[in-house]
PASEBA-1860 file (N, C-alpha, C; in nm, 3 decimals):
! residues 136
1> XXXXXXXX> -0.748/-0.859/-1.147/-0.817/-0.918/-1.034/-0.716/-0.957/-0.926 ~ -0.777/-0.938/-0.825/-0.682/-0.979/-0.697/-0.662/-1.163/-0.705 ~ -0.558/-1.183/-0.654/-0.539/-1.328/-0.643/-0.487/-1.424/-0.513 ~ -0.525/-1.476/-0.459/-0.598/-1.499/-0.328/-0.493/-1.685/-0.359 ~ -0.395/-1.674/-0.276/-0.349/-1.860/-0.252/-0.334/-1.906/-0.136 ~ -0.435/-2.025/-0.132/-0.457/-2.084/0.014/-0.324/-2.213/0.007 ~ -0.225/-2.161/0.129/-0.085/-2.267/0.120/-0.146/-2.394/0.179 ~ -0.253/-2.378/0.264/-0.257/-2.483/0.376/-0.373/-2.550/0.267
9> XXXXXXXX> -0.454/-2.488/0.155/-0.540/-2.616/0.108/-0.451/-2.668/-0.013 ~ -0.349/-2.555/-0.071/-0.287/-2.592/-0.207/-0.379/-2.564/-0.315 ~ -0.468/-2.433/-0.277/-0.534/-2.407/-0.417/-0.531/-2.245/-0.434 ~ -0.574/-2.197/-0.542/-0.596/-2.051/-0.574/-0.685/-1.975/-0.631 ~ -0.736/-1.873/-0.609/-0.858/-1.815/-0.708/-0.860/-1.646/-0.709 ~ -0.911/-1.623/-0.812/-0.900/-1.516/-0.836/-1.043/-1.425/-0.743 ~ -1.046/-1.279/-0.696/-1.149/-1.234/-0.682/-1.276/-1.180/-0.813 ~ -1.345/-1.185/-0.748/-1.457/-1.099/-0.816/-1.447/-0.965/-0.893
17> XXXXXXXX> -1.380/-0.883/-0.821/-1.356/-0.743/-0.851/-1.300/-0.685/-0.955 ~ -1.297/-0.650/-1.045/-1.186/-0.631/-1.155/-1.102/-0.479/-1.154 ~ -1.033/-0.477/-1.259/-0.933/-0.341/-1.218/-0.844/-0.301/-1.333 ~ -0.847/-0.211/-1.371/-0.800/-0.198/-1.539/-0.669/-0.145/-1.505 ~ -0.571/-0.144/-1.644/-0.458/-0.065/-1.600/-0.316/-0.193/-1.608 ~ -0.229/-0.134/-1.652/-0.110/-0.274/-1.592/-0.013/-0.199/-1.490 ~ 0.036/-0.273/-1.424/0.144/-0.238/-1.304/0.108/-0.174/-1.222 ~ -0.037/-0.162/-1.185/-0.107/-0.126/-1.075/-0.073/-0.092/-0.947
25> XXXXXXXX> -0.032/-0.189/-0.877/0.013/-0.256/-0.702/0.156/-0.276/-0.744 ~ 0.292/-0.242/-0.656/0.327/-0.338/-0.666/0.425/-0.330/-0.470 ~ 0.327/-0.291/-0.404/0.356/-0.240/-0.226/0.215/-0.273/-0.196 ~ 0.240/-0.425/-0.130/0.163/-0.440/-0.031/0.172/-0.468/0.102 ~ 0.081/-0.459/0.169/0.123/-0.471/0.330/-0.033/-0.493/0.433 ~ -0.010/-0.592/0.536/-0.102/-0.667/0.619/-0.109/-0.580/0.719 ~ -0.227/-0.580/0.760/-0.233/-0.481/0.881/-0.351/-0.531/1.004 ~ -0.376/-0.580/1.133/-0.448/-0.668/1.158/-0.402/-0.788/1.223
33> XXXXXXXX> -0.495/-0.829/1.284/-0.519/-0.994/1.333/-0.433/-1.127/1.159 ~ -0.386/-1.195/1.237/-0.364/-1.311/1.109/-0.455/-1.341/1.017 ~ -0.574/-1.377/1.094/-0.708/-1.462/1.044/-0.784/-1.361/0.963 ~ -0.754/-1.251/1.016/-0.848/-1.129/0.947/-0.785/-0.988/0.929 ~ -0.650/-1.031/0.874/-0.618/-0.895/0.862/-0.645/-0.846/0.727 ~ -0.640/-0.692/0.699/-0.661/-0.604/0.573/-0.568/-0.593/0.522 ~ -0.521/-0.590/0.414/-0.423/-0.569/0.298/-0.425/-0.444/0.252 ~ -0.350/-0.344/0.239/-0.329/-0.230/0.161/-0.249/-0.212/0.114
41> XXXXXXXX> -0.277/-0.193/-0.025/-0.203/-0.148/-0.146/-0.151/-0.020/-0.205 ~ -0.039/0.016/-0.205/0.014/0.136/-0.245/0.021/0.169/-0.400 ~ -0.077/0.290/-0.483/-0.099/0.263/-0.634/0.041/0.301/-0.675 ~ 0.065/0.245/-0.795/0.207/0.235/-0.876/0.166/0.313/-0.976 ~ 0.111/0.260/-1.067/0.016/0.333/-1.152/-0.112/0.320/-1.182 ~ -0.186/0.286/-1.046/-0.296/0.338/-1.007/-0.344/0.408/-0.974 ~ -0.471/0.445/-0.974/-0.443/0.577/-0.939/-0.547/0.625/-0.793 ~ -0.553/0.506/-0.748/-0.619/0.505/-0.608/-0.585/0.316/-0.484
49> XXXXXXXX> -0.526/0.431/-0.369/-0.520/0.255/-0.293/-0.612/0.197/-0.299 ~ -0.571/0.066/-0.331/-0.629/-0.059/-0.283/-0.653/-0.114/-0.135 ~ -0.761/-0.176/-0.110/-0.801/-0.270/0.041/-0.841/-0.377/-0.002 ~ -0.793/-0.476/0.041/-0.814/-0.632/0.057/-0.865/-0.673/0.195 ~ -1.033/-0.684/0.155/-1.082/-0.725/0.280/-1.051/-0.910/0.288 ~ -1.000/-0.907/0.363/-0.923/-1.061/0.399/-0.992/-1.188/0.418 ~ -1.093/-1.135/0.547/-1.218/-1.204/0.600/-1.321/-1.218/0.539 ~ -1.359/-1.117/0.426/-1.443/-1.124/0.324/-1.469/-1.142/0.167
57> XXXXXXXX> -1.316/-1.209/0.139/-1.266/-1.244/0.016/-1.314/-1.117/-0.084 ~ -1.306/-1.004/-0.021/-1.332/-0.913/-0.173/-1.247/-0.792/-0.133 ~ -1.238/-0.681/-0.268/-1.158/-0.603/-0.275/-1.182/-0.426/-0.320 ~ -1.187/-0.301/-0.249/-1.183/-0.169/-0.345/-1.096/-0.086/-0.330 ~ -1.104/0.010/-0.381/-1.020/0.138/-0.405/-1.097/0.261/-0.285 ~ -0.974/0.255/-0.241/-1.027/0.428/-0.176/-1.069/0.556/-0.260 ~ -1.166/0.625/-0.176/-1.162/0.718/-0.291/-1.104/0.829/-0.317 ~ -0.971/0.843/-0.226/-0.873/0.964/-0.299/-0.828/0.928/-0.416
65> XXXXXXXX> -0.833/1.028/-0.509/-0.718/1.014/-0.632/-0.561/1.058/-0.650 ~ -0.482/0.975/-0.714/-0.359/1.036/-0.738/-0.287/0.985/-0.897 ~ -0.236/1.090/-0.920/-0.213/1.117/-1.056/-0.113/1.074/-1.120 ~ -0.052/0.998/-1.207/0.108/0.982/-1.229/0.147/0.815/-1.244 ~ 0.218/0.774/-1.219/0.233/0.675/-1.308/0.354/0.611/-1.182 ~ 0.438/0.525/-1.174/0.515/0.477/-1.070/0.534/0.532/-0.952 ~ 0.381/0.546/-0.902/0.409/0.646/-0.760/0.454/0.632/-0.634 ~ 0.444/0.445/-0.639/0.458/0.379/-0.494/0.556/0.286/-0.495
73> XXXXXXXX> 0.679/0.269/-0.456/0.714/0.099/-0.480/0.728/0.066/-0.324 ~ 0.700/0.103/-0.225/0.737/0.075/-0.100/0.658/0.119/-0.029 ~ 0.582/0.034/0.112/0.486/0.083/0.248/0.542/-0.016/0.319 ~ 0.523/0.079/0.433/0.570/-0.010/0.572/0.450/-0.001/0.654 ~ 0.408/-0.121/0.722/0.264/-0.122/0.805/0.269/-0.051/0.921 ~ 0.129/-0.051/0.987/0.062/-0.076/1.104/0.118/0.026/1.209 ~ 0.188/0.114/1.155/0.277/0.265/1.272/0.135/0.318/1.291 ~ 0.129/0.334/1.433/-0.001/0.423/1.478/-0.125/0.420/1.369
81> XXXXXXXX> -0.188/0.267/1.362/-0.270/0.255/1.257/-0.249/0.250/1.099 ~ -0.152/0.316/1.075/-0.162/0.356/0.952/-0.057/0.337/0.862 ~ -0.017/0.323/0.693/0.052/0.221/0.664/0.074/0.373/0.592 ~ 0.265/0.385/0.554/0.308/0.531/0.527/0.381/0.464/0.409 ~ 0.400/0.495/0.276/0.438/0.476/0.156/0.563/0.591/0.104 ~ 0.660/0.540/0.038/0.733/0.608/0.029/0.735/0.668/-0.143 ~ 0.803/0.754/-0.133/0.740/0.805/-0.292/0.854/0.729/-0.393 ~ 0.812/0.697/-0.522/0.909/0.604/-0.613/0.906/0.738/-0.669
89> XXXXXXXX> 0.804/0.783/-0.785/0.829/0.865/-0.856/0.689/1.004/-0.817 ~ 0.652/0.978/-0.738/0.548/1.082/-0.690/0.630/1.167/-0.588 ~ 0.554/1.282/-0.566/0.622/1.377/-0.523/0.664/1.424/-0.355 ~ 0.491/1.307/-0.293/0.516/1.320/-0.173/0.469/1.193/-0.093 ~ 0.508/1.203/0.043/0.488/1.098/0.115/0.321/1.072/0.102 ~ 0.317/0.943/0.117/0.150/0.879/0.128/0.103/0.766/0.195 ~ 0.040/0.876/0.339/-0.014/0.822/0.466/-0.168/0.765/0.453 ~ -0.206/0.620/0.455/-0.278/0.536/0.428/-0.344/0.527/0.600
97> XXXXXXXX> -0.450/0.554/0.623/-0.530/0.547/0.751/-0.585/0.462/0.732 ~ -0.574/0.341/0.843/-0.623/0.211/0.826/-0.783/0.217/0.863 ~ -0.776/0.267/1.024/-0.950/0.250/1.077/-1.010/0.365/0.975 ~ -0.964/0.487/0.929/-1.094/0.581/0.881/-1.118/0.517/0.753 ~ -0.996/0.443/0.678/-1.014/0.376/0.549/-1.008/0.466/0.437 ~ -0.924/0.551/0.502/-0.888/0.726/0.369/-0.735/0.694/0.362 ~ -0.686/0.804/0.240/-0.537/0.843/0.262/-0.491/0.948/0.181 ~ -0.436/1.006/0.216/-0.384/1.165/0.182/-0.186/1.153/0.200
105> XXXXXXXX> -0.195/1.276/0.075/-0.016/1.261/0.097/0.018/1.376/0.165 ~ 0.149/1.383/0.254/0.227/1.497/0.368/0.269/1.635/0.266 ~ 0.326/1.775/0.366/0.282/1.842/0.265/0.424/1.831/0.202 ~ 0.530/1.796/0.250/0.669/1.813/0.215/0.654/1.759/0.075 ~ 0.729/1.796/-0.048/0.754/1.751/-0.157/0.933/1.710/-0.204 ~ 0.904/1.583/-0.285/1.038/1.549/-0.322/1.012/1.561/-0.456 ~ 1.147/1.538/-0.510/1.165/1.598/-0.687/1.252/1.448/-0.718 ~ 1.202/1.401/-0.871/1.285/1.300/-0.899/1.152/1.176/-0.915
113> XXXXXXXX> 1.256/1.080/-1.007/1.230/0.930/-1.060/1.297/0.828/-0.982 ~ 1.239/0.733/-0.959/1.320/0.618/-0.892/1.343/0.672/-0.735 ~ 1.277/0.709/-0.650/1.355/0.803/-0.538/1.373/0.615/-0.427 ~ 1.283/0.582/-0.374/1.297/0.504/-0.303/1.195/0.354/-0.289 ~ 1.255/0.270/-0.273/1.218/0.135/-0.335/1.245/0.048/-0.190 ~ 1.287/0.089/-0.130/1.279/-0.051/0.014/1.303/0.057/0.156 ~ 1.207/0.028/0.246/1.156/0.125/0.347/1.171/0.020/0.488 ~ 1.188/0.085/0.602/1.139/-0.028/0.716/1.131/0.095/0.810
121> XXXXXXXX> 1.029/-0.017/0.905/1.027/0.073/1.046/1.130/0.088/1.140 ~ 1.157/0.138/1.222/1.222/0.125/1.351/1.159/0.217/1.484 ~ 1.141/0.118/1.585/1.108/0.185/1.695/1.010/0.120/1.724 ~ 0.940/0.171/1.856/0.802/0.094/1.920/0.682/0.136/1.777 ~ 0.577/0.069/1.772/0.483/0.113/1.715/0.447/0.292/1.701 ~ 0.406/0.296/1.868/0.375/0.461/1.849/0.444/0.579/1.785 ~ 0.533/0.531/1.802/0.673/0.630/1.774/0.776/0.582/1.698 ~ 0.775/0.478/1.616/0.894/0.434/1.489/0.906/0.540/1.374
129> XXXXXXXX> 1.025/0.537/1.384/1.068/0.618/1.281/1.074/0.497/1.137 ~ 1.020/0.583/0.991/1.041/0.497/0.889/1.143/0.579/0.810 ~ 1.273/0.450/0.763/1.385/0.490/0.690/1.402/0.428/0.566 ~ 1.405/0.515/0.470/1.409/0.484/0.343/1.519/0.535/0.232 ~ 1.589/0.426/0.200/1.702/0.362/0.111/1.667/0.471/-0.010 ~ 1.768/0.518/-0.066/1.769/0.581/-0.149/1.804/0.460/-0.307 ~ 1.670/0.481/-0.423/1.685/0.376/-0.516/1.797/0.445/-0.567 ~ 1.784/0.570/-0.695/1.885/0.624/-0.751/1.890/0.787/-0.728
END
């Protein structure tokens, strides 16, 4: 279950939604207004992103599938809408479309375990380039 902590009341609760599986999430990222922004989750070994509707205390899965097991450890937000994930142990990049609420991976493929684990943007929004640290 998603888990939701309010700093300013000092309390916490879990959502409604449930979600099987361990090590699910572990790349998240805000995208949005403060008060109401969306959360998207990059699957690790899930096997579909997550959305955290913010404003509406609840939570689902998109419905692309992806296959494999430590696929995500890193997303960087909000570049031209859309939140771009870097591959840990999956094969290719995975572009998360915020307004259509889909996401599909690029066609380029990488080979390898552990590839990359800490990502950032650079540049204006429209046009930032994202650079990503090589794990091992």
């Amino acid at each position: 279950k998603v888990l939701k902590i309010d700093t300013y009341a000092g309390s916490s609760n879990q959502l409604t939604e449930t979600y099987s599986g361990t090590d699910q999430y572990k790349s998240c990222v805000a995208v949005g207004p403060d008060a109401s922004a969306t959360v998207w989750c990059a699957p690790y070994s899930a096997d579909k992103v997550l959305k955290i509707d913010t404003s509406a205390d609840s939570s689902t899965q998109l419905a692309e599938t992806y296959s494999g097991s430590n696929l995500y450890a890193s997303c960087v937000s909000g570049i031209s809408n859309n939140v771009w994930c870097a591959p840990y142990s999956a094969d290719k990049v995975l572009k998360i479309d915020t307004y259509a609420g889909s996401s599909n991976q690029l066609t380029e493929t990488y080979s390898g375990t552990d590839q990359y684990k800490s990502c950032v943007a650079v540049g204006p929004d429209a046009s930032a380039t994202v650079w990503c640290a090589p794990y091992s």
